[in-house]
C-alpha positions, -999 to +999 in steps of 0.1 A: +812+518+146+778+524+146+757+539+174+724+527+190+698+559+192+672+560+214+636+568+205+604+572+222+566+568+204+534+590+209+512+561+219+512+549+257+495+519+245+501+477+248+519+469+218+494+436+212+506+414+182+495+382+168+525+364+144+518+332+123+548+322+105+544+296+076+577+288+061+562+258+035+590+238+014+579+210-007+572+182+009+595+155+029+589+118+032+596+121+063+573+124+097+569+151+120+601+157+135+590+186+157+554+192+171+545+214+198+514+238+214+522+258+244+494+280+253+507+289+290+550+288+302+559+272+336+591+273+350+594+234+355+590+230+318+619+222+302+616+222+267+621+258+272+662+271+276+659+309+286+694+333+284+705+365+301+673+388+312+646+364+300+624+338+327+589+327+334+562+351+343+528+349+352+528+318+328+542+337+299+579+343+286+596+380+294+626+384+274+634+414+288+631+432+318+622+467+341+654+487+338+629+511+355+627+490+385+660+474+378+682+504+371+718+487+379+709+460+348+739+466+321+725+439+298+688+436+293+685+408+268+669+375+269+671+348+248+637+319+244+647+289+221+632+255+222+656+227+235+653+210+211+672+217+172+655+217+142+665+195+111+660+225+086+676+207+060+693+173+050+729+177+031+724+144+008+695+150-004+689+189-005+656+186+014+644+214+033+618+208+059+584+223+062+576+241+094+548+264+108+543+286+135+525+310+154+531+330+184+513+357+206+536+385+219+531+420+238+553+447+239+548+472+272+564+501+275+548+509+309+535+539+302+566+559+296+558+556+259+600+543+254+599+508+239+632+507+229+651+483+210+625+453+198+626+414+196+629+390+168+617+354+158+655+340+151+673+306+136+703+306+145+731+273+141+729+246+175+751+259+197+749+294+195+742+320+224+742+354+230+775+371+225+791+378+251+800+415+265+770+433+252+769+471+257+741+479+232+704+462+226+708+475+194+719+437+177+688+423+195+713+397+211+718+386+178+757+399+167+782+411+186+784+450+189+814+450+164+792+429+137+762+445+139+761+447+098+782+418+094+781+389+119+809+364+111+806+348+144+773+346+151+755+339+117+715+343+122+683+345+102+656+363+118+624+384+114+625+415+139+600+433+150+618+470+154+606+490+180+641+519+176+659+538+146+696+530+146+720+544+122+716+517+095+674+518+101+646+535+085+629+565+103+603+543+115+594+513+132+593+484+108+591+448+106+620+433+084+642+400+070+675+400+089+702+376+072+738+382+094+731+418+098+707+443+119+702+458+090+671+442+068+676+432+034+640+438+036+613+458+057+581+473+058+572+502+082+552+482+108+520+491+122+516+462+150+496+438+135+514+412+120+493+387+100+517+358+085+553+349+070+554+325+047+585+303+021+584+290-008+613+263-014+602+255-049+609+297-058+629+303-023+606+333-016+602+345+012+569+361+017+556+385+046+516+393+047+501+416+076+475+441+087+476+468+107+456+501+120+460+533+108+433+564+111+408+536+124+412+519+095+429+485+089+454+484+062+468+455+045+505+454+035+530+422+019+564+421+004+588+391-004+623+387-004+648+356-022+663+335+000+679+301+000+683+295+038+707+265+027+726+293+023+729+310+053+725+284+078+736+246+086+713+217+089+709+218+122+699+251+137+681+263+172+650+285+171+631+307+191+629+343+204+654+373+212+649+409+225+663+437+238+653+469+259+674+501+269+644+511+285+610+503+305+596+483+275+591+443+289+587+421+261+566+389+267+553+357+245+520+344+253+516+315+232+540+296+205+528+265+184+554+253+159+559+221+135+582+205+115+589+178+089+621+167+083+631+141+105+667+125+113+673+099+138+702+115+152+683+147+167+684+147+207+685+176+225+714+201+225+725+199+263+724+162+260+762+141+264+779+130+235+773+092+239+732+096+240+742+095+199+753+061+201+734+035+184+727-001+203+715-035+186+679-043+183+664-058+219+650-090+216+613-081+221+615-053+190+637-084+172+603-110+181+579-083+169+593-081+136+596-117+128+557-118+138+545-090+124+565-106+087+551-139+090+513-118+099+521-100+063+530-130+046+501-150+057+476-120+049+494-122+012+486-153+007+448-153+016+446-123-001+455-141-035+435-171-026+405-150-022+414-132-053+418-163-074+380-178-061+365-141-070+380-147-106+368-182-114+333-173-099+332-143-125+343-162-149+316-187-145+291-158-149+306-148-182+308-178-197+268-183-187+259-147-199+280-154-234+256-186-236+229-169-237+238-139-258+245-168-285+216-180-286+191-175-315+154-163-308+139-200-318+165-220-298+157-197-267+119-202-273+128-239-281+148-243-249+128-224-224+092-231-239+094-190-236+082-165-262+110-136-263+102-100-259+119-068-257+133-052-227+108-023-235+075-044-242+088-060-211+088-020-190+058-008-203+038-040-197+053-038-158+047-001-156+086+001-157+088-023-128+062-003-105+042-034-088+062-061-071+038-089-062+070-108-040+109-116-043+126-149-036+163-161-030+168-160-066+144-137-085+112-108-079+078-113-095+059-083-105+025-074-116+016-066-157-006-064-182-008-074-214-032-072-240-059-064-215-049-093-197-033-094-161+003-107-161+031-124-137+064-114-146+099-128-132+130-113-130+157-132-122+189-120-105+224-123-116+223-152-092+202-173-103+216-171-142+222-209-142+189-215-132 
């Protein structure tokens, strides 16, 4: 079985990190199933469920805590996972869900420079929690110490953020795509500035985008990795945040905004009885409010199409009227309207294109002309007025 080694950095600095995830399937008919901004923790919330080490600090979550001030803790993990599940996909239809999120997160190794083991953003199926009898941080809370590379019992997706070499690790901290094992199907040596995570569902691609500071100088890395999470995990899963410390290093989440779109009726909260499923008839009030709200549609239809049908025969009036006219020959129009016709140019230039308009009525506008050196009136009538 493999061991957990402990390792130590050069920097006594704040591990400060900023993580967007974006995991973006095609899009569900459905609405928002999850939404939610938390910007500051309080221990009477309760859409928070904390395991083993982790609890509310100064308005932020600590997964892990002091072993330096706590020296008699065995097991310092901590578990963060909203109470709520998340639809991540439907089984009849194959839909995945869209979901988004973003958390703030520092890692403090309280000046002894150890940060040991590191924390991870984790989906895991409803119902699961941290295995029990821990000896190592080494799974993250995440497998059981016998599964570390293969974890039957306690299947998982995660991104980790690792903070100590083990064994099966690179010789370097690194960020990395864990799917049922510590050890990543991919990673990236991590420089503490994660950027975004984003999926595909159309190319089930998962992508991973971040900065980070090297020499004074910011560097911008990526990689993807295939994956299907229908794959790896059920339709209904918990989510949240896991870490680990064998030594000083507290772990702590600032901020966490997260939202989802697949929604099914059946989702309530994992700690709630069995019967809060159950489905009762419609009450009489929702029952009234549907029969009005049908008989408000129907009526709307129909004054819609009446209204529609008086629209029509008015336009059709107005053709007829205009095709009348266009019928006409030059003499009958001069015969008819005792009016000597002109073209629609003679008619611009002797108004100056329009330019002097002497007064307008309900049914037409006079302007000002000239022609041949003499001063003019000129009416133009308005769709209006055509019968006139």
């Amino acid at each position: 079985m493999a061991t957990c080694n402990f390792k130590t950095t050069h920097s006594n600095l704040l591990l400060l990190c900023f993580l967007t995830i974006s995991i973006f399937f095609y899009t569900s008919s459905h609405t928002t199933a999850l939404s939610f901004n938390i910007n500051s923790f309080s221990p009477k919330d309760t859409r928070i469920i904390y395991e083993g080490a982790s609890l509310v600090n100064h308005q932020a979550i600590q997964l892990t805590a002091n072993q330096g001030l706590s020296p008699l803790i065995r097991s310092n993990i901590g578990r963060a996972t909203y109470h709520m599940p998340m639809w991540l996909w439907d089984k009849r239809t194959g839909t995945v869900t869209d979901f988004n999120t973003h958390f703030s997160f520092v890692i403090n190794p309280l000046n002894n420079g150890a940060y040991g083991d590191g924390m991870a953003f984790f989906m895991a199926p409803e119902g699961s929690i941290i295995p029990a009898q821990l000896k190592h941080g080494c799974t993250l809370g995440l497998a059981s110490d016998r599964e570390q590379l293969n974890s039957t019992s306690n299947p998982f997706v995660a991104i980790e953020f690792d903070t100590l070499t083990n064994t099966w690790d690179p010789p370097y901290d690194h960020v990395g795509v864990d799917v049922n094992s510590m050890k990543s199907v991919k990673k990236v040596e991590w420089w503490r500035n994660i950027t975004w995570i984003s999926y595909n569902s159309s190319t089930k691609i998962l992508s991973v985008a971040f900065t980070g500071i090297v020499d004074n100088v910011t560097v911008e890395q990526y990689f993807d990795y295939a994956l299907d999470l229908r794959l790896y995990l059920p339709q209904r899963v918990i989510f949240g945040f896991t870490g680990a410390s064998n030594a000083t290093a507290i772990h702590t989440i600032y901020s966490w905004n997260f939202t989802s779109s697949l929604e099914d009726d059946n989702i309530v909260p994992s700690s709630s009885p069995p019967h809060s499923h159950k489905k009762h008839g419609m009450p009489w009030w929702l029952l009234a409010a549907v029969c009005l709200g049908s008989a408000l549609v129907a009526a709307l239809f129909i004054i819609g199409i009446l209204w529609l049908r008086k629209v029509k025969s008015k336009e059709k009036k107005v053709k007829e009227d205009e095709s009348f006219i266009a019928q006409l020959t030059e003499q009958e129009f001069e015969s008819a309207t005792g009016a000597k016709t002109m073209s629609y140019i003679e008619v611009v230039n002797a108004t100056n294109n329009w330019k002097h308009k002497l007064g307008e009525g309900g049914f037409s506008a006079v302007y000002m002309g000239v022609l041949k050196s003499e001063y003019i009136a000129v009416k133009k009538f308005k769709r209006v007025s055509i019968r006139g």
